[in-house]
C-alpha positions in Angstrom: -72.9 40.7 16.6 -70.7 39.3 19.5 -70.4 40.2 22.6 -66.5 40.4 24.3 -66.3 40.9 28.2 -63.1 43.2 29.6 -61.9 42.9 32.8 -59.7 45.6 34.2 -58.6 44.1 37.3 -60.3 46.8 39.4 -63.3 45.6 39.7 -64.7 47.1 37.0 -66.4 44.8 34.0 -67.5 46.0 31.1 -69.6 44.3 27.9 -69.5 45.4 24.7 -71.2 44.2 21.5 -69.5 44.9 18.4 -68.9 42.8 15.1 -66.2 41.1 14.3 -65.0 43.1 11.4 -64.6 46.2 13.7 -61.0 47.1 14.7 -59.5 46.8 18.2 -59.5 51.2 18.2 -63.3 50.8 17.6 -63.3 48.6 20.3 -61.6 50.8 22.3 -63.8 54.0 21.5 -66.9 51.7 22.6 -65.2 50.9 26.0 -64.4 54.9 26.3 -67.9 55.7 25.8 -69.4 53.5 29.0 -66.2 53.6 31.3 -65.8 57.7 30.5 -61.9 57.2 30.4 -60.0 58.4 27.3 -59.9 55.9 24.2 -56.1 56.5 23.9 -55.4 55.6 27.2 -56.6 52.2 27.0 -54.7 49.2 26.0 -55.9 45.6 25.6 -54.2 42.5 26.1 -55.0 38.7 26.2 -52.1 37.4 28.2 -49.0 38.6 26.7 -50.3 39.8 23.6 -50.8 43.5 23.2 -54.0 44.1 20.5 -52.7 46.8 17.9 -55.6 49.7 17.0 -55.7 48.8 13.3 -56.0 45.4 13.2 -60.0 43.8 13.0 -61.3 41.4 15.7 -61.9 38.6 13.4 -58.1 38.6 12.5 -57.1 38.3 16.2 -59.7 35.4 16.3 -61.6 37.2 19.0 -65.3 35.5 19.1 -68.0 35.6 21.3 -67.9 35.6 24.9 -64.2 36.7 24.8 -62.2 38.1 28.1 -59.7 40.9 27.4 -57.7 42.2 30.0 -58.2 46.2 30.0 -55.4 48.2 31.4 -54.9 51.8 31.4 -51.4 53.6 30.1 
């Protein structure tokens, strides 16, 4: 289990522990469930890179304690 921290900006924080062979769309569908917003409207980014829905966390080399910027489409 890891634990990955996103940041929207807004002031709103949210953790999430998932594992690492989940896919960024899981990811996503655990943020929807504690922020209440809809899993397709959310996009996450680290920097520049836009995270694609079908690709797993362990292939983007996102670990523990990771920040991911949350934005909203």
């Amino acid at each position: 289990m890891i634990e990955i921290l996103c940041n929207d900006r807004l002031g709103k924080k949210v953790r999430i522990k998932c594992d690492p062979n989940d896919t960024v769309g899981d990811l996503k569908k655990m943020i929807a469930a504690q922020t209440g917003t809809a899993w397709q409207k959310i996009e996450l980014k680290k920097w520049y890179t836009v995270f694609k829905d079908h690709i797993t966390l362990a292939d983007y080399e996102i670990h523990d304690g990771a920040n991911l910027e949350l934005y909203y489409k």
